[in-house]
ROSE-4610 file (N, C-alpha, C; in Angstrom, 1 decimal, always signed):
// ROSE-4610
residu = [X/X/X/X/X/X/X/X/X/X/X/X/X/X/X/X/X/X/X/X/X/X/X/X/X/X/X/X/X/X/X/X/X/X/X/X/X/X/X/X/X/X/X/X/X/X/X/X/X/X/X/X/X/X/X/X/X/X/X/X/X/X/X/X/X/X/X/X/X/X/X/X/X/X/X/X/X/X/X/X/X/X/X/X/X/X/X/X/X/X/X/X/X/X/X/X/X/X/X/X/X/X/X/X/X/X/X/X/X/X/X/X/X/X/X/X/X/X/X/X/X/X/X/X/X/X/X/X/X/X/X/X/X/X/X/X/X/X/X/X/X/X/X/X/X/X/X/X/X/X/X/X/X/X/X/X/X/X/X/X/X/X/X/X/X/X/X/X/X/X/X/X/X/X/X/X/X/X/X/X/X/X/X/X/X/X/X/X/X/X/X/X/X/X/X/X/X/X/X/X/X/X/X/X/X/X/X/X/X/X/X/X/X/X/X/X/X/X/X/X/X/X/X/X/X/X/X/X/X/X/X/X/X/X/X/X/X/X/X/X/X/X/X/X/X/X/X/X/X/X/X/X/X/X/X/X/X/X/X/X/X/X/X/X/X/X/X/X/X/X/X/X/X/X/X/X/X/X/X/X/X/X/X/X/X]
num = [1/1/1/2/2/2/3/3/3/4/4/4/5/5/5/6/6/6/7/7/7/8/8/8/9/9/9/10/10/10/11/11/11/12/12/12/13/13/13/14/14/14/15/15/15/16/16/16/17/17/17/18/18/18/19/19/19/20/20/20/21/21/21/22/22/22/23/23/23/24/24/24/25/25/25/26/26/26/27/27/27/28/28/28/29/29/29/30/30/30/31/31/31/32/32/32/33/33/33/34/34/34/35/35/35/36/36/36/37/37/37/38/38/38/39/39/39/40/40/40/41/41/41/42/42/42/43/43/43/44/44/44/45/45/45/46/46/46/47/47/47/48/48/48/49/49/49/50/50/50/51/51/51/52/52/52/53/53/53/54/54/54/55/55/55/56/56/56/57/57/57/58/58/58/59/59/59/60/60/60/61/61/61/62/62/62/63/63/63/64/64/64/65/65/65/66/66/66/67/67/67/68/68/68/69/69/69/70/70/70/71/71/71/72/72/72/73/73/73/74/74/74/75/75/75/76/76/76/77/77/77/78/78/78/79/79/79/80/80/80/81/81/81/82/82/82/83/83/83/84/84/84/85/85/85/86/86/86/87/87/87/88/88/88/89/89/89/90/90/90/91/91/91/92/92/92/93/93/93/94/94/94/95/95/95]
x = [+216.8/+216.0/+215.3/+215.6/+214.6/+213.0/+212.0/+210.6/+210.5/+210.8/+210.3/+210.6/+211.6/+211.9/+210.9/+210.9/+209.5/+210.6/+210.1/+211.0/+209.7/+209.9/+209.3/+209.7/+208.4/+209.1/+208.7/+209.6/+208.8/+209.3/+208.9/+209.2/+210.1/+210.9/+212.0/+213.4/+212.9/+214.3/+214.5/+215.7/+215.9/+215.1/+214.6/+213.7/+214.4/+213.7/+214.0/+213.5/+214.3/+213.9/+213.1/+212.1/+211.5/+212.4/+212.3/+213.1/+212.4/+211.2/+210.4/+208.5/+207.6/+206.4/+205.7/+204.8/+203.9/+203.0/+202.8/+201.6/+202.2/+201.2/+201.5/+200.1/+200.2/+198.8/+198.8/+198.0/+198.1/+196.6/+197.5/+196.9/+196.8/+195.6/+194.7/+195.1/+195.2/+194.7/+193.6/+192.7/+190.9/+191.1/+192.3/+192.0/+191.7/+191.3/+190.5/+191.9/+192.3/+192.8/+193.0/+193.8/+193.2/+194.9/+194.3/+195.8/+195.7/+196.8/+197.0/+198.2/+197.5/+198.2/+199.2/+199.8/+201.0/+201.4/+202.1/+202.6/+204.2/+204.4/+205.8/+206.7/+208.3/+209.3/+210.5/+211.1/+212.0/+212.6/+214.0/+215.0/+215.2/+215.3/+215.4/+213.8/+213.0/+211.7/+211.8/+211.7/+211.3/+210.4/+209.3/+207.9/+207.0/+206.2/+204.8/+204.1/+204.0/+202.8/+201.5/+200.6/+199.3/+198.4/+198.2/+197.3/+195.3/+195.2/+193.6/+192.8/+193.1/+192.6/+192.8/+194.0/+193.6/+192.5/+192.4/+191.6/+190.2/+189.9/+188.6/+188.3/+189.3/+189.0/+188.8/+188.9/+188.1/+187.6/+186.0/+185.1/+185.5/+186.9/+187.2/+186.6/+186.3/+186.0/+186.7/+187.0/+188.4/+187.2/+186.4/+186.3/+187.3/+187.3/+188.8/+187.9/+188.8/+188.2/+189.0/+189.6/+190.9/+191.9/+192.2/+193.4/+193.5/+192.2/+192.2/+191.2/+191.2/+190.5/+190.1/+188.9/+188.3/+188.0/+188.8/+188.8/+187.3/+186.5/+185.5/+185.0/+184.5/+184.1/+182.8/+182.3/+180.6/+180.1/+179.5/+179.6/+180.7/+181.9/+182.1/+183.5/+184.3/+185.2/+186.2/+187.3/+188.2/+189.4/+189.9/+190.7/+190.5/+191.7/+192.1/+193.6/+192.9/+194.9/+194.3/+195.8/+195.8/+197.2/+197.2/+198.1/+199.2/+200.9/+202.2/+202.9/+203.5/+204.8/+203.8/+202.8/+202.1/+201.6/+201.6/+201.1/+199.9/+199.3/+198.0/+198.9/+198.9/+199.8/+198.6/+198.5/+197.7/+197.8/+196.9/+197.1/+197.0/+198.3/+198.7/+199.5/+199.2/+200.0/+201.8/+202.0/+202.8/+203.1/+204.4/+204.7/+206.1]
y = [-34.3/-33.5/-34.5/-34.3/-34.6/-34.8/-35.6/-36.0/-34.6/-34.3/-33.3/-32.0/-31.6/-30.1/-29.7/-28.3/-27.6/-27.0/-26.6/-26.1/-25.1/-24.3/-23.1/-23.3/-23.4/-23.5/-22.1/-21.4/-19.9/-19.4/-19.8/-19.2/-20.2/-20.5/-20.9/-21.1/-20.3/-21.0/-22.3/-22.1/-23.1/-22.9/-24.3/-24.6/-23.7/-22.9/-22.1/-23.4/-22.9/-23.5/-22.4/-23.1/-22.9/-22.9/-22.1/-21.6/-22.0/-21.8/-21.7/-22.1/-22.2/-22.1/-21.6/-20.6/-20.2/-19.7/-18.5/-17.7/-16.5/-15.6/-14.0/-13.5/-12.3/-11.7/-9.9/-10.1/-8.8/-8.3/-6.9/-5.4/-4.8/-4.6/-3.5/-1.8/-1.1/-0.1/+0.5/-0.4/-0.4/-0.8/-1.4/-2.2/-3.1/-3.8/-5.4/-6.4/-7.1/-8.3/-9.3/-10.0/-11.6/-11.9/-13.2/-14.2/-15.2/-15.4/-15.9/-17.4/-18.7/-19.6/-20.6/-21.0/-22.2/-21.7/-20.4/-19.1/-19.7/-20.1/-20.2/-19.3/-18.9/-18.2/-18.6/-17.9/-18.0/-17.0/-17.0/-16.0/-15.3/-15.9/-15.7/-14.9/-14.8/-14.1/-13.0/-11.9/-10.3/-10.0/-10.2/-10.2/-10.9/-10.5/-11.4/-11.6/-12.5/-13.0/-13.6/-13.2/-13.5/-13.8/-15.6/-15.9/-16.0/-14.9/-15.0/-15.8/-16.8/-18.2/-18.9/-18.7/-19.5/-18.3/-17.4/-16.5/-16.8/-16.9/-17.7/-18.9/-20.1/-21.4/-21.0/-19.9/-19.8/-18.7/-18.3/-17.9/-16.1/-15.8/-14.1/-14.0/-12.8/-12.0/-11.2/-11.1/-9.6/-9.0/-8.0/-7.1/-5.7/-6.4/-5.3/-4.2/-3.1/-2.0/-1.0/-1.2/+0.1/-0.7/+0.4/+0.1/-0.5/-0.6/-1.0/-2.1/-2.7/-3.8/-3.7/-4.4/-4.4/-6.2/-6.3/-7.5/-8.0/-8.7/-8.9/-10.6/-10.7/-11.9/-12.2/-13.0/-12.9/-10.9/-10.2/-8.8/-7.7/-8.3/-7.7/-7.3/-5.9/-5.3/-5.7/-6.8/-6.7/-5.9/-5.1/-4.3/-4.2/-3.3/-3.1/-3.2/-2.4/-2.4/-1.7/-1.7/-0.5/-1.6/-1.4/-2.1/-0.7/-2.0/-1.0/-2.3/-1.7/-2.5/-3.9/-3.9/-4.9/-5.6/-5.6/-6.3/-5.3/-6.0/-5.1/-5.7/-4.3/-4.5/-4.3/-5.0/-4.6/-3.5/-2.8/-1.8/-2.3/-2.4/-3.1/-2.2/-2.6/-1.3/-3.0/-3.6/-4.0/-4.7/-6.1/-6.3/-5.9]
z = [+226.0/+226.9/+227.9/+229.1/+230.3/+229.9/+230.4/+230.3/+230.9/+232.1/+232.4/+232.0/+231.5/+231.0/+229.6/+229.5/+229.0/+227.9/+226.7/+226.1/+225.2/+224.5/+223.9/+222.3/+220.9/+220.0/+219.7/+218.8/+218.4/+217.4/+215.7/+214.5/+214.1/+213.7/+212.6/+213.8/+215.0/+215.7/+216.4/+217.5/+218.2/+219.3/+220.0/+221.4/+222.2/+222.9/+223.9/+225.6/+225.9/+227.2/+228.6/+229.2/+229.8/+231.2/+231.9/+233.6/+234.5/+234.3/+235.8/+234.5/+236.0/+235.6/+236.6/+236.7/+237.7/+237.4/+238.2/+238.3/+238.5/+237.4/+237.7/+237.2/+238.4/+238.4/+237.5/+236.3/+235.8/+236.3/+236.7/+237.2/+236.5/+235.9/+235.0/+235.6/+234.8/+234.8/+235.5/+234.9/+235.7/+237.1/+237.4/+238.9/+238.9/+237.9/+238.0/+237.8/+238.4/+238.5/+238.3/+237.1/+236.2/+236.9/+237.1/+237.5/+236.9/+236.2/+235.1/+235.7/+235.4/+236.2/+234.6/+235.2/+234.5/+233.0/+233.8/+233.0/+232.9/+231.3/+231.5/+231.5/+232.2/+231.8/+231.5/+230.6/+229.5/+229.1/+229.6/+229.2/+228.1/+227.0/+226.2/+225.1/+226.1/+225.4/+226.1/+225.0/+226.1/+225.8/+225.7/+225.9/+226.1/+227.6/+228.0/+227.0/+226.8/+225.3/+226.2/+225.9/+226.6/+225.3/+225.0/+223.7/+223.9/+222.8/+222.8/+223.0/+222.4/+222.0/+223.4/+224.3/+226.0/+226.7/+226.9/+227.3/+226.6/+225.8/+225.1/+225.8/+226.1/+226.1/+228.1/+228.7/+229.7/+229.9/+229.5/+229.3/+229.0/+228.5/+228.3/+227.0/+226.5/+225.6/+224.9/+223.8/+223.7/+222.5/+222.1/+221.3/+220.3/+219.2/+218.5/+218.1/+218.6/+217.4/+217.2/+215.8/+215.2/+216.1/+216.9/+217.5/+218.7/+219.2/+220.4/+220.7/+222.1/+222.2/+223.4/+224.3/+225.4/+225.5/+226.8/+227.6/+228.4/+228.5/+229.3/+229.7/+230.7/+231.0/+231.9/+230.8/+231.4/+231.3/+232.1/+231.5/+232.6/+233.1/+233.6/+232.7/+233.0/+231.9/+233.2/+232.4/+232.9/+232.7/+231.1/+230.9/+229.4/+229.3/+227.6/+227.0/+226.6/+225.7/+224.1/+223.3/+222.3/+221.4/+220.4/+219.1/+219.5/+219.6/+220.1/+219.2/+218.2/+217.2/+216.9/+216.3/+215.8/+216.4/+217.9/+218.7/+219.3/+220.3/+221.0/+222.7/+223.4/+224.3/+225.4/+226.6/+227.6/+228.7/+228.9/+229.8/+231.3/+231.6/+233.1/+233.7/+235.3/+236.0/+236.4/+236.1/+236.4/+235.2/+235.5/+234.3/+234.0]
């Protein structure tokens, strides 16, 4: 592997390789707008995975309750979302 190629490890399989890296902007429901930078993509993943723990390490908030969860930063409500196949899926108009 190249210094520079990005590769994805995830569960027990083989390194997925990384395609691209950028920026994609998710569109709430609410209308409010987070752009989300040095977003990697990867064929082989069919699902946007968006981790709590980097949303924490700049200044987001996620509150759970039941099934659902509310997004916020500093006090302003940036979105939600609701638990779909074990995961908590965001309510985005794009995607």
């Amino acid at each position: 592997m190249a210094e520079d190629e990005k590769v994805l490890y995830m569960g027990k399989t083989s390194p997925i390789e990384v395609k691209g890296i950028g920026q994609v902007d998710l569109v709430f429901t609410s209308g409010q707008i987070l752009t989300l930078n040095y977003v990697f993509y990867a064929l082989e993943v069919r699902k946007t995975l968006v981790f709590d723990f980097l949303l924490n390490r700049f200044g987001f908030e996620q509150v759970y309750e039941t099934d659902h969860f509310i997004l916020s930063k500093g006090n302003v409500h940036e979105g939600k979302g609701y638990t779909c196949s074990d995961m908590f899926k965001l309510n985005v108009l794009n995607f």
